[in-house]
C-alpha positions in Angstrom: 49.8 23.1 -61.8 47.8 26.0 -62.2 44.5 24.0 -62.8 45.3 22.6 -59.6 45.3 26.2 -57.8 41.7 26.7 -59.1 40.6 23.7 -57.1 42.2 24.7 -53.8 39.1 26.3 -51.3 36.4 24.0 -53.5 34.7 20.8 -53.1 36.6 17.9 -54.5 35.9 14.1 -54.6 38.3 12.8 -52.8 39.4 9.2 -52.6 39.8 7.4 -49.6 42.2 3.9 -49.8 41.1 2.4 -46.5 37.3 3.0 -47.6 37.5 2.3 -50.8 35.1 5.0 -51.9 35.2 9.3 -52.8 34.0 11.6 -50.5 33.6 14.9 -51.2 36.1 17.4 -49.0 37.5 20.9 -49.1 41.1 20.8 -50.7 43.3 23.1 -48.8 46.9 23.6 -49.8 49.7 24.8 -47.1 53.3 25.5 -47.7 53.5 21.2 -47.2 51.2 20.5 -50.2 47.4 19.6 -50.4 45.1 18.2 -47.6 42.1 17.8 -46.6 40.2 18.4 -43.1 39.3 14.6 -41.5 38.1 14.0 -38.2 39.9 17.0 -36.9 42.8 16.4 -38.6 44.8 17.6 -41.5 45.3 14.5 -43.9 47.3 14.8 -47.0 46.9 14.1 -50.1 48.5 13.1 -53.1 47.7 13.5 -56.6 46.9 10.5 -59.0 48.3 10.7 -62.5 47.3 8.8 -65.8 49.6 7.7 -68.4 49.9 10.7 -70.2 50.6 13.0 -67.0 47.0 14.6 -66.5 45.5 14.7 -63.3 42.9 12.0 -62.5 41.9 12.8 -58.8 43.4 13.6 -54.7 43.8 10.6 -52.9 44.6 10.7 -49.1 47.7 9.0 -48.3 46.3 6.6 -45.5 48.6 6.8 -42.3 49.3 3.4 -41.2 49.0 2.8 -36.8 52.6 2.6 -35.2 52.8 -0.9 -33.7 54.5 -0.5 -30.4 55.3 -4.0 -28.7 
């Protein structure tokens, strides 16, 4: 966790699902966990993690519309 510290307040690629490409953003951490400033909104991330439990990158966690009749 602590080389995850030394990114927070830097430009990170940043994955985006829905896109399907990186994008470079700020990586902010609050006392929820890691996000990113998108469209005016905070948007979290989450942390992708190879086989042997290193970090490989942030990806946003895509927030899905509510469907409402």
């Amino acid at each position: 966790m602590n080389k995850l510290e030394k990114l927070i307040g830097t430009k990170q690629k940043v994955y985006y699902p829905w896109k399907q490409k990186f994008l470079h953003r700020v990586v902010h951490k609050d006392r929820e966990g890691y996000y990113v400033k998108y469209q005016g909104k905070k948007k979290r991330l989450r942390l992708a993690i190879n086989d042997f439990g290193e970090m490989v990158r942030f990806e946003v966690i895509h927030e899905g519309r509510d469907n409402h009749g």
